[in-house]
TORKOL-4160 file (C-alpha; in steps of 0.2 Angstrom, whole numbers, padded with zeros to 4 digits, m for minus):
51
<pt num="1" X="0024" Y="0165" Z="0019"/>
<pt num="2" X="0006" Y="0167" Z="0024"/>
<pt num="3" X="0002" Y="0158" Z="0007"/>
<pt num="4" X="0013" Y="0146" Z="0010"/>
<pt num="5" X="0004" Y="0141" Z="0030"/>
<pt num="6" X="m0012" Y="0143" Z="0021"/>
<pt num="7" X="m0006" Y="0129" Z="0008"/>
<pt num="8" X="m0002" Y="0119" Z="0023"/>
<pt num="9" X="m0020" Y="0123" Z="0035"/>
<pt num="10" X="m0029" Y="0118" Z="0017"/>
<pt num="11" X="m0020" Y="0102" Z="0014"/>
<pt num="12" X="m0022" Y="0097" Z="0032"/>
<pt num="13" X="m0041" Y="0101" Z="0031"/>
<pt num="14" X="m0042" Y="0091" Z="0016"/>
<pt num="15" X="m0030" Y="0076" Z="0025"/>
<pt num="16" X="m0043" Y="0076" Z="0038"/>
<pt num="17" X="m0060" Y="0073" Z="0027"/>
<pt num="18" X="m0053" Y="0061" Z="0018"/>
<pt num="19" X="m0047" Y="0051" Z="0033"/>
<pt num="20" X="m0063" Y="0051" Z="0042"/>
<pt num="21" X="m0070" Y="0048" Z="0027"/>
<pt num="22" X="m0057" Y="0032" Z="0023"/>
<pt num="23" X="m0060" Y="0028" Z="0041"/>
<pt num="24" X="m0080" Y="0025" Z="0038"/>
<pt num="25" X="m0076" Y="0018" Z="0023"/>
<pt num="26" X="m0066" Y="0005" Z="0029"/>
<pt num="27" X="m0080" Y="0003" Z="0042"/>
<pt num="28" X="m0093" Y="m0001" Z="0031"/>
<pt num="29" X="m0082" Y="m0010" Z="0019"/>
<pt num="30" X="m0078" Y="m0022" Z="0035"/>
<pt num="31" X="m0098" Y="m0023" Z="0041"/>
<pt num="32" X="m0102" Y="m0030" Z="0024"/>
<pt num="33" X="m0086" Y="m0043" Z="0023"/>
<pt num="34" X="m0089" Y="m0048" Z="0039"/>
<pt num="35" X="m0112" Y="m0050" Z="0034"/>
<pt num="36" X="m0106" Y="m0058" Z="0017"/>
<pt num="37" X="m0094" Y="m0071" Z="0026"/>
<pt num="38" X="m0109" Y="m0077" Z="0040"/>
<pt num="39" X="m0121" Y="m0078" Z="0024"/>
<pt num="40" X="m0107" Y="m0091" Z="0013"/>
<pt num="41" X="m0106" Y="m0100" Z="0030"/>
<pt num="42" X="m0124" Y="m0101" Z="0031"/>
<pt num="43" X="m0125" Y="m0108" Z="0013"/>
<pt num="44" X="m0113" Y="m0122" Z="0015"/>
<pt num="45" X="m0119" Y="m0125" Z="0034"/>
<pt num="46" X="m0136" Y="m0126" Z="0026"/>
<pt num="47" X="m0132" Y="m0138" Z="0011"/>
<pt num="48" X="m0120" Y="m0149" Z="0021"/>
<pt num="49" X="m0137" Y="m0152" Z="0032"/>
<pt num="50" X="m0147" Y="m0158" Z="0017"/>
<pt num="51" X="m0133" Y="m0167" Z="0009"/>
Protein backbone atom coordinates (compact mmCIF):
# COMPACT_ATOMS: atom_id res chain seq x y z
CA UNK A 1 0.00 0.00 0.00
CA UNK A 2 2.58 2.72 0.97
CA UNK A 3 4.52 1.64 -2.19
CA UNK A 4 1.90 1.84 -4.09
CA UNK A 5 0.99 6.07 -2.87
CA UNK A 6 4.57 6.49 -3.01
CA UNK A 7 4.43 5.39 -6.89
CA UNK A 8 1.78 7.72 -7.18
CA UNK A 9 3.46 11.06 -5.14
CA UNK A 10 6.57 10.16 -7.66
CA UNK A 11 4.80 10.15 -10.74
CA UNK A 12 2.84 13.26 -9.89
CA UNK A 13 6.10 15.03 -8.92
CA UNK A 14 7.66 13.96 -12.12
CA UNK A 15 4.02 15.00 -14.00
CA UNK A 16 4.64 18.42 -12.66
CA UNK A 17 8.33 19.08 -13.86
CA UNK A 18 7.69 18.10 -16.91
CA UNK A 19 4.66 20.27 -17.29
CA UNK A 20 6.15 23.42 -16.14
CA UNK A 21 8.86 22.44 -18.09
CA UNK A 22 6.42 21.81 -21.57
CA UNK A 23 4.83 25.03 -20.44
CA UNK A 24 8.20 27.15 -20.83
CA UNK A 25 8.94 25.24 -23.62
CA UNK A 26 5.89 26.01 -25.34
CA UNK A 27 6.71 29.77 -24.32
CA UNK A 28 9.80 30.02 -25.78
CA UNK A 29 8.88 27.95 -28.80
CA UNK A 30 5.94 30.70 -29.36
CA UNK A 31 8.57 33.96 -28.69
CA UNK A 32 10.73 32.65 -31.49
CA UNK A 33 7.60 31.78 -34.08
CA UNK A 34 6.19 34.77 -33.32
CA UNK A 35 10.35 36.86 -33.72
CA UNK A 36 10.79 34.55 -36.95
CA UNK A 37 7.28 35.49 -38.49
CA UNK A 38 7.88 39.62 -37.89
CA UNK A 39 11.48 39.07 -39.39
CA UNK A 40 9.89 37.11 -42.95
CA UNK A 41 7.43 39.98 -42.96
CA UNK A 42 10.20 42.41 -42.72
CA UNK A 43 11.90 40.71 -45.69
CA UNK A 44 9.16 40.76 -48.04
CA UNK A 45 7.97 44.24 -46.64
CA UNK A 46 11.49 45.42 -47.31
CA UNK A 47 11.95 43.81 -50.92
CA UNK A 48 8.33 44.80 -52.07
CA UNK A 49 9.81 48.59 -51.13
CA UNK A 50 12.73 48.23 -53.64
CA UNK A 51 11.06 46.31 -56.26
Amino acid sequence: MSLKLYYLIFNNINLSIFYKNYKKINIIFNLLKNHLINIIAKIFYIRYIFL
